[in-house]
N, C-alpha and C positions, 0 to 999 in steps of 0.2 A: 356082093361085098360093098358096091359102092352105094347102094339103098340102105345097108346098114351102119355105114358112117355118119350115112345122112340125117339118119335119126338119131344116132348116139347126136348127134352133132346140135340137135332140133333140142333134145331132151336137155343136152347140157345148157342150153340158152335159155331155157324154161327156165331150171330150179338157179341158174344167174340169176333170171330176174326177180323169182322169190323170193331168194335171199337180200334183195336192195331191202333198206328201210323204205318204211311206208307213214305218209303224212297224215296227221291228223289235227283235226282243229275244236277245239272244245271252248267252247261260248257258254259263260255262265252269266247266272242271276243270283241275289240273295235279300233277305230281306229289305222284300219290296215295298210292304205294309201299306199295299191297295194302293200305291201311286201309277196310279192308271193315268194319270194328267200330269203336263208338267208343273213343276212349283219351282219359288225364287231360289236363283242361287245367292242367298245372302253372303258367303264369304267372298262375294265380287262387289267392290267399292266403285258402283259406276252407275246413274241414271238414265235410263231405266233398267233396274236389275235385270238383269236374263236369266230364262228359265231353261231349266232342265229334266229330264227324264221324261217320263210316262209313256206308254205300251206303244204309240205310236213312233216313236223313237226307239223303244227294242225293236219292233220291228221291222224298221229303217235298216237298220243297223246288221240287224243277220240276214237279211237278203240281201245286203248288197256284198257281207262277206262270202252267204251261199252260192253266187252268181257261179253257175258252170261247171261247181263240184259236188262231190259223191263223199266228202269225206270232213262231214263238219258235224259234230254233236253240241248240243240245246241239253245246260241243264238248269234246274232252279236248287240251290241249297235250304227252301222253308222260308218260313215267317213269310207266306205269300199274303197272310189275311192282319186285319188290326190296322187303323190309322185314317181312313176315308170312309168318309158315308154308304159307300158303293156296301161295306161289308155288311149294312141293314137293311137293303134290299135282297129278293129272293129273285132268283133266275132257275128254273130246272129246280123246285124247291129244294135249293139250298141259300143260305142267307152266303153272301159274295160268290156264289155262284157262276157270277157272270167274270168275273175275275179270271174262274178258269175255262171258261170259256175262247176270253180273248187270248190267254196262253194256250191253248188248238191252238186257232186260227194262224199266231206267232209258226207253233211248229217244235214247241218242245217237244225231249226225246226221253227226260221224267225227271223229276223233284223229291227230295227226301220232307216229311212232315218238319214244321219247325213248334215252336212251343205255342202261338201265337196261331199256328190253325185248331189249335183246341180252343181257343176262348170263348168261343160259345158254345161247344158242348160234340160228343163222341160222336153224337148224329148229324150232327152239320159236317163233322168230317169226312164220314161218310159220303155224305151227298154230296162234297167237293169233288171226292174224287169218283164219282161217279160221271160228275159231268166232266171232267180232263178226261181228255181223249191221247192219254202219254199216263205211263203206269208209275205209282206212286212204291218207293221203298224205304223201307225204315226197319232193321233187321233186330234190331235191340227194344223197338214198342211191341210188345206183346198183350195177349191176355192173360186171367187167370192161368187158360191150360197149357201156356208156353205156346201157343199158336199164334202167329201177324196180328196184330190188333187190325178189325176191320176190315180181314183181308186184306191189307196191303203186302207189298210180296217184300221180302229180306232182301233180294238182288234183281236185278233186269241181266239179260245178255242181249245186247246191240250188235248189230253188224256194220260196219260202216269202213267206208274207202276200205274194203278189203281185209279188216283188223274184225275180232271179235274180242266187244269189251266185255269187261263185267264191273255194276255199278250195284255197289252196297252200301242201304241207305243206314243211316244211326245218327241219333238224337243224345240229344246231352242228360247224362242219367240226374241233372239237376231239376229233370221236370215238375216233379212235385212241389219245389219252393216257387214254380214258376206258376202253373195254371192253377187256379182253380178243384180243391180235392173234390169237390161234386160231379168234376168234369173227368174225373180218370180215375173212377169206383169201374173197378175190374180190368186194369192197367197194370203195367208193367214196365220197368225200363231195365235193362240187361246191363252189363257192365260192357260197355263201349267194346275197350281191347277185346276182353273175350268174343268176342260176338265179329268183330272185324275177323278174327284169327282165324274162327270157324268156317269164314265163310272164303276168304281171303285162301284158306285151303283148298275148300272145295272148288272155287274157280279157277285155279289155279292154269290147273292141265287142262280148262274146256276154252281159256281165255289168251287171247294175244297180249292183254292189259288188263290189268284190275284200278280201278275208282270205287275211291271212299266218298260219298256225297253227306257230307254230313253238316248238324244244325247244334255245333255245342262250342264255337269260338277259337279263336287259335291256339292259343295254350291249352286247349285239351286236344285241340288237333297233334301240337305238337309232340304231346304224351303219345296218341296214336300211329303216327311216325316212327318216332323210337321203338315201339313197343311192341307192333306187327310187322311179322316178314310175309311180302306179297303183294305190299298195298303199292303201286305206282306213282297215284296222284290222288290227293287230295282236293278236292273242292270244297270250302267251306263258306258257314255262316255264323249268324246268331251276336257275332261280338262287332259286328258293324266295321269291321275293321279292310283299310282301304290300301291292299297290298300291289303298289304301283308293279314289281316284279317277282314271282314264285319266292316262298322262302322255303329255302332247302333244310331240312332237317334230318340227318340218318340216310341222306342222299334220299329222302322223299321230298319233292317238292309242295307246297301248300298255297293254293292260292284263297281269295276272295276278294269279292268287290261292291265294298262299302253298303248303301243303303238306300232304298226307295229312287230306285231304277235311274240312280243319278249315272251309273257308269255301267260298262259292260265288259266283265274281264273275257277275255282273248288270251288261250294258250295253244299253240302252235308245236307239235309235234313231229317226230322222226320216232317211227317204234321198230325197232328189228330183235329178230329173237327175245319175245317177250318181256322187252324193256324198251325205256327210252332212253335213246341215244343221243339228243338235240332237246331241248327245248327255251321256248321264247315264249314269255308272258307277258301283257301289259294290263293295263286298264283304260277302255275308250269311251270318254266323257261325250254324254248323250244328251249335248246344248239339242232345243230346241228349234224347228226352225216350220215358217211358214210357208211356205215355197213346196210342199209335198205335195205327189198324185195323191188323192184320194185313195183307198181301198176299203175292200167289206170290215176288216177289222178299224179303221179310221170312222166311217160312219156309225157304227156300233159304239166307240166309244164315244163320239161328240155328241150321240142320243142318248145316253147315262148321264153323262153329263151335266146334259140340259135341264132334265129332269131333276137331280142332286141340287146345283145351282137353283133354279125354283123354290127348294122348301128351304137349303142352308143356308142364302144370302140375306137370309132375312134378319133384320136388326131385332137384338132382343133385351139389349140394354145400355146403357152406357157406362162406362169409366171416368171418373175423374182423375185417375190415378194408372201407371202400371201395374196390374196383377203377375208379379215377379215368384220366383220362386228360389230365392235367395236361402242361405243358410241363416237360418233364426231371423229371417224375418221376410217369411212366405207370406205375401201377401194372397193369392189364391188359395193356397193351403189353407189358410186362414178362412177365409170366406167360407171355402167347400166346407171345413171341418162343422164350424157354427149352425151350418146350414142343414145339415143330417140331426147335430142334436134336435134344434129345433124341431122339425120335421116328425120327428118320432116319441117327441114330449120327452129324452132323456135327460140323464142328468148329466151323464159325460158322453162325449165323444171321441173315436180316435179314428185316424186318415193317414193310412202310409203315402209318404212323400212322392214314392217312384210311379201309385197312379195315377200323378198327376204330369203330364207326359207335355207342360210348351205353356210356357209365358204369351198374357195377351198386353196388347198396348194399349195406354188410353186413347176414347174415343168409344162410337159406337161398336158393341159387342154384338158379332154376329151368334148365332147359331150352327156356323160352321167351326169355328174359332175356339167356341165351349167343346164342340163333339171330337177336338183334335187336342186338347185341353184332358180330357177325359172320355177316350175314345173307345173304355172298357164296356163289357157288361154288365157291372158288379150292380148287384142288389145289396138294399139296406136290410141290415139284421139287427134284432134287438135279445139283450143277454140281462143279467143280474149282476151284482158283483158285490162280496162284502166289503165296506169299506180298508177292512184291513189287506183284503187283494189289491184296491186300488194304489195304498201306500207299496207293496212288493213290485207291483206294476209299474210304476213309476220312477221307482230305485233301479230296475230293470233296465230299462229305455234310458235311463240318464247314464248308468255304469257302461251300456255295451252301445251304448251311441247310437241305437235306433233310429231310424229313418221314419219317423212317427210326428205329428201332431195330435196333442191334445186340445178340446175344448171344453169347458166349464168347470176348469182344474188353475187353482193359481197355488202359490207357497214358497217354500225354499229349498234348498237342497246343498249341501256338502260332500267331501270328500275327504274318509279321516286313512289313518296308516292302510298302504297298500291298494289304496286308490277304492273301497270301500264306500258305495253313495247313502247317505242317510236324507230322507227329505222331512222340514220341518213345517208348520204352524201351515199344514193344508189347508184349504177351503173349496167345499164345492159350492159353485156358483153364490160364493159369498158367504156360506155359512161353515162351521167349522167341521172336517172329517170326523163321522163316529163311527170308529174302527168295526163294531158289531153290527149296524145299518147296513140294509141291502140296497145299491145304487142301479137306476135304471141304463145300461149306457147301451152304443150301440158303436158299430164300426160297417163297411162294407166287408161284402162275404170272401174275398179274395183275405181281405187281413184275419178275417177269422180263422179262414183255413191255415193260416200261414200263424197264427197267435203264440204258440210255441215260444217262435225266433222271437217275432215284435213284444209280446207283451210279456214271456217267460213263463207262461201256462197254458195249456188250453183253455178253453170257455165252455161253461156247463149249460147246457138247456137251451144254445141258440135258436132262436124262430126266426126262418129268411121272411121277411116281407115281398107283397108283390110289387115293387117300386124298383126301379132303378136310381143308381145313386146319377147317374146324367139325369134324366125326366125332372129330380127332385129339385137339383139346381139349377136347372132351364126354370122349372116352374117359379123357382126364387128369386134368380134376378127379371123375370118377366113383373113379378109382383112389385121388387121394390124399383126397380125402373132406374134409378140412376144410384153406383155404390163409389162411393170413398174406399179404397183398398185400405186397410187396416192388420195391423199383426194383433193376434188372441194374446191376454193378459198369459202368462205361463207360470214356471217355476223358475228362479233364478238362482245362481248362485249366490250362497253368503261368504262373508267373509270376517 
């Protein structure tokens, strides 16, 4: 009798302590865009700026939070590629490669795709995540036949301090206006909610916690929130946005943190009966500091580095001016647009505004400076246009406010009843529009793909050239050696 007290007794102090809630700590990342190195914190007004972020700093940072425990998850929300030289180097032949490399080493636990590892193409993404040694989810990228794109899996299950998570990755179904159509021929993106819900189901009863890890910004996280029962916690990316503490939505909480490894969000958990019962989120700013042990992943990265530094330090022109990128009067805009016509002997030119990614200052112009400037892979493409597309084109881009530069186009333009753009007394490159003449132009291939939105049609008969639009204007300001920044003659309003 007294043996069997003992155990009822033994057994009740068991399922007590199963029942306590259990701690968890979730450490994320998000668009990192290849800052593997610290860079300046310019919104600190103090000589000499101090720097922040890069990989040896994340990984400062989660070992000294992992110190002694069992119950800490590593994740990244995408855009881990795009922004640093590092991403045109191959390591394990994948081009940045080595990026996920140094995230092993770190000790991620997995990352959802963001739109920015497709920029160079389906097979590089591939070979990213071939070299991450942490499993890559994305439940809404598919293929044609509704299967993972790439094999990448819809959800992970972790085990960690005690808890079984489950982690469903999803991308913002805005990918197509995002990448490159050459780059996601036999793609797919699902509808976010849907795809949460399905899967948010099925983990349901396997899991202590379900995470959303996803790469589509917080207002559509926040849709996501609302809209799926099951999901826990959000972790997000894509809108760069720097959420000091969890924003609760639908009693879901959403975190992220900001951009290019400048912070490191920290969310601090209590889970009991498959929910959370506590939580504490911050974000921990990853100032740089000299004063570190060494480690394999610190030598690895200051031999990238080194390397990078060698070929990008080098002076490749000079400024007399700021190259700004002001509304209506870009001066790089400018420069890059002229430089492509040129280039390809056209007659016009167009260059959307957004690939053109950081203002340089005068003074000499590196080659690291231009490749952060234009840090894409876009290739120059050459098309035809009858002059009377050019006139629709241009009434287009002026009515819906386009994020476009034109080159070798001047004239005027109005606005009659109901805001209605008409443009008047065109010229190309000096001579007057002949509405039935076919003009040579050309644009990079991300605008082509994208020509719809920017220019209000498709384009007939495009030929990609083998050039990049970086290479073309490396090789330009190499030639002309020192530029005056100037704004392109345009169309302006009459009155």
């Amino acid at each position: 009798m007294r043996l069997r007290l003992l155990i009822v007794a033994l057994l009740g102090s068991v399922l007590a302590a199963c029942a306590q809630p259990l701690p968890l700590t979730v450490l994320h990342t998000n668009d990192m865009h290849a800052s593997f190195v610290p860079r300046e914190a310019i919104w600190v007004k103090q000589t000499p700026i101090p720097l922040i972020g890069g990989f040896k700093q994340v990984q400062f940072a989660i070992d000294s939070i992992r110190v002694g425990r069992t119950d800490v998850l590593v994740l990244d929300a995408g855009d881990v590629m795009t922004g640093n030289p590092i991403t045109e180097r191959v390591y394990r032949d994948a081009q940045g490669g080595a990026l996920f490399a140094m995230m092993t080493m770190i000790g991620y636990d997995a990352w959802c795709v963001g739109n920015h590892d497709l920029d160079i193409s389906q097979k590089n993404l591939a070979g990213l995540m071939n070299v991450a040694g942490f499993p890559t989810v994305s439940a809404n990228l598919v293929n044609d036949a509704g299967a993972p794109l790439l094999g990448n899996r819809p959800y992970v299950i972790i085990e960690r301090g005690g808890l079984k998570i489950g982690i469903i990755g999803i991308i913002s179904q805005e990918l197509y206006s995002l990448v490159l159509q050459t780059n996601l021929v036999g793609a797919r993106v699902l509808s976010p909610t849907e795809t949460a819900q399905k899967y948010a189901d099925e983990l349901g009863p396997k899991t202590d916690l379900v995470i959303a890890l996803t790469h589509q910004g917080v207002d559509e996280d926040s849709v996501l929130a609302a809209s799926v029962r099951g999901i826990d916690l959000i972790v997000g990316g894509h809108s760069h946005t720097r959420l000091k503490s969890p924003l609760i939505v639908h009693g879901v909480p959403i975190v992220q943190a900001g951009s290019n490894t400048e912070y490191l969000g920290v969310v601090d958990l209590l889970v009991e009966k498959h929910r959370i019962v506590k939580i504490n989120g911050k974000l921990l700013p990853l100032w740089a500091a000299q004063a570190r042990p060494q480690t394999r992943l610190g030598a690895f990265v200051d031999s990238l580095q080194k390397e990078i530094d060698h070929e990008y330090d080098e002076v490749i022109g000079t400024l007399t001016g700021n190259w700004e990128r002001k509304q209506g009067a870009n001066t790089i805009g400018s420069y890059v647009t002229e430089v492509q016509r040129q280039a390809v002997h056209a007659d016009v030119a167009f260059m959307n505004l957004h690939g053109i990614r950081r203002d340089i200052p005068a003074g000499p112009l590196t080659k690291r400076e231009l490749f952060e400037a234009l840090p894409f892979r876009n290739v120059l493409t050459t098309f035809r246009l009858k002059g009377r597309d050019l006139e629709n084109i241009l009434a287009h881009a002026i009515g819906q406010r386009e994020p476009i530069i034109v080159a070798g186009v001047t004239g005027t333009w109005s606005a009659g009843p109901g805001g209605a753009v008409s443009v008047h007394d065109i010229r190309i490159n000096g001579a007057p529009l002949d509405r039935g003449r076919s003009y040579i132009c050309t644009a990079n291939d991300y605008l082509v793909g994208e020509a719809k939105r920017y220019l209000g049609m498709p384009l007939p008969d495009v030929i990609y050239l083998q050039r990049t639009l970086f290479a073309t204007v490396e090789e330009a300001i190499r030639r002309d050696r020192e530029i005056t920044p100037a704004v392109l003659p345009s169309l302006t309003r009459s009155h």
